[in-house]
C-alpha positions as CSV (number, residue, x, y, z in Angstrom):
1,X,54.8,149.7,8.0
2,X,53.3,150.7,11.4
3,X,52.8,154.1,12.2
4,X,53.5,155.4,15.7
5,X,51.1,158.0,16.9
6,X,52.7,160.6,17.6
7,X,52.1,163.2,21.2
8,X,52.3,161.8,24.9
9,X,50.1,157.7,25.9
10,X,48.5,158.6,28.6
11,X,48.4,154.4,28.9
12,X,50.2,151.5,28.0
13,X,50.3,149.6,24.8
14,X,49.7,146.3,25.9
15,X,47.4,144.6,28.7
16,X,50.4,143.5,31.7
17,X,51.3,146.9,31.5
18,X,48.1,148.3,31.3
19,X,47.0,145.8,34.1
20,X,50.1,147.2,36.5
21,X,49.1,150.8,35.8
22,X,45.4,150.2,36.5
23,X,46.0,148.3,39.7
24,X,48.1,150.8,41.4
25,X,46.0,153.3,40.7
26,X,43.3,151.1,42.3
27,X,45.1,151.0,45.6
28,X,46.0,154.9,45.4
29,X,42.1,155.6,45.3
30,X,41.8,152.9,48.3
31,X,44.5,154.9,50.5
32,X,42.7,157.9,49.8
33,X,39.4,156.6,50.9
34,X,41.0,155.6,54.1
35,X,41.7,159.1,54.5
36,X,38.2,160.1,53.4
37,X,37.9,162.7,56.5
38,X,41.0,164.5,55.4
39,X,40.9,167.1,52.7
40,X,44.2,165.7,51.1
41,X,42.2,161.8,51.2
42,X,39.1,163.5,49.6
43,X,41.7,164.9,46.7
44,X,43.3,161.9,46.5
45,X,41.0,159.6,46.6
46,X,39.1,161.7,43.7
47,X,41.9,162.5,41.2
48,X,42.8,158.2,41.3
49,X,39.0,157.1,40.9
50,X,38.9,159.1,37.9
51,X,42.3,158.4,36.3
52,X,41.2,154.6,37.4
53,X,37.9,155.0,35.2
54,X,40.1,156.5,32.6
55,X,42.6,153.6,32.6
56,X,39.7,151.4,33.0
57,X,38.0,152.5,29.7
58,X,41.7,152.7,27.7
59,X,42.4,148.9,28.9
60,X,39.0,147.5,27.3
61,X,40.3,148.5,24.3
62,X,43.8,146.5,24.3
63,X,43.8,143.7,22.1
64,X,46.5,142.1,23.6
């Protein structure tokens, strides 16, 4: 029997998924570093670069 864990994913369970996620937030960070000059870019650009890292790390660990 396979337990579920139980609480929120913060990431998908499988690598296309985890793929998708990761690469929009990729493009997210890029818009905001377009927009670097602006305060809203700089906050943008910030919050997807780390979630992106975050993602990044979580996605490594997919087996499949």
């Amino acid at each position: 029997m396979l337990v579920q864990p139980r609480g929120p994913r913060f990431f998908a369970r499988n690598r296309r998924d985890g793929a998708r996620l990761l690469s929009s937030t990729l493009t997210i960070a890029v818009i905001g570093l377009v927009g670097w000059q602006h305060t809203a870019g700089r906050v943008v650009a910030s919050i997807a670069g780390a979630l992106s890292l975050f993602w990044w790390l979580q996605y490594r660990q997919l087996k499949q």
